[in-house]
N, C-alpha and C positions, 0 to 999 in steps of 0.2 A: 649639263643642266645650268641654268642662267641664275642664279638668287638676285633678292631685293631686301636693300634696308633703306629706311628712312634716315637720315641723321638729321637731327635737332639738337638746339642748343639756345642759351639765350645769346643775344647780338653783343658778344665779344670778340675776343681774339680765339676764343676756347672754338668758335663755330670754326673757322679758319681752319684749327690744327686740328681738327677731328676731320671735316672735310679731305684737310693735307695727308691726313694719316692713311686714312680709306685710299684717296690715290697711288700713295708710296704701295698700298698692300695689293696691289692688282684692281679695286675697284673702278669703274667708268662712271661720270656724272651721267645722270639719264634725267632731262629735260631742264628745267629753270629752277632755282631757287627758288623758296618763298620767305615771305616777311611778314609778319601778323604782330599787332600786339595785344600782350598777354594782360588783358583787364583786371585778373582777380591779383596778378602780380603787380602789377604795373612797370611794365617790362616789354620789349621789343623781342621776339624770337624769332630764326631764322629755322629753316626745312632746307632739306638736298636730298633726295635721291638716289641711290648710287644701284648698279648693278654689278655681279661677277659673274664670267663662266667660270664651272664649279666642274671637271672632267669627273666622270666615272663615279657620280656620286646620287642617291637617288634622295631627291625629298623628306626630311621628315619634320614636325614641327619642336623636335627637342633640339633643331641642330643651332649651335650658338654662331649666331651668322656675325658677328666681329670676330670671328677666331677663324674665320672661311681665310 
């Protein structure tokens, strides 16, 4: 089974090592980056993507997909 997270962060080094962390952990980027900013903050945020296969394991929406 495939999952999906989103990682979000604001535009620091932290987006970076969340991104990097997801890599190290088996995740795959799945499509482009985004970059938005954040008006009520006034702040730049970045988005990623990430997918994993997940073997032998079935869907459910309690399951804590950073601990995949």
């Amino acid at each position: 089974m495939k999952i999906y997270r989103l990682l979000t962060e604001d535009d620091t080094s932290a987006f970076c090592h969340k991104v990097s962390l997801a890599i190290a952990k088996g995740w795959d980027l799945y499509g482009s980056p985004s970059y938005a900013f954040d008006g009520v903050r006034g702040v730049m945020r970045c988005a990623q993507a990430v997918t994993k296969e997940v073997p032998g394991k079935e869907y459910s929406p309690d399951m804590k997909l950073g601990e995949q």
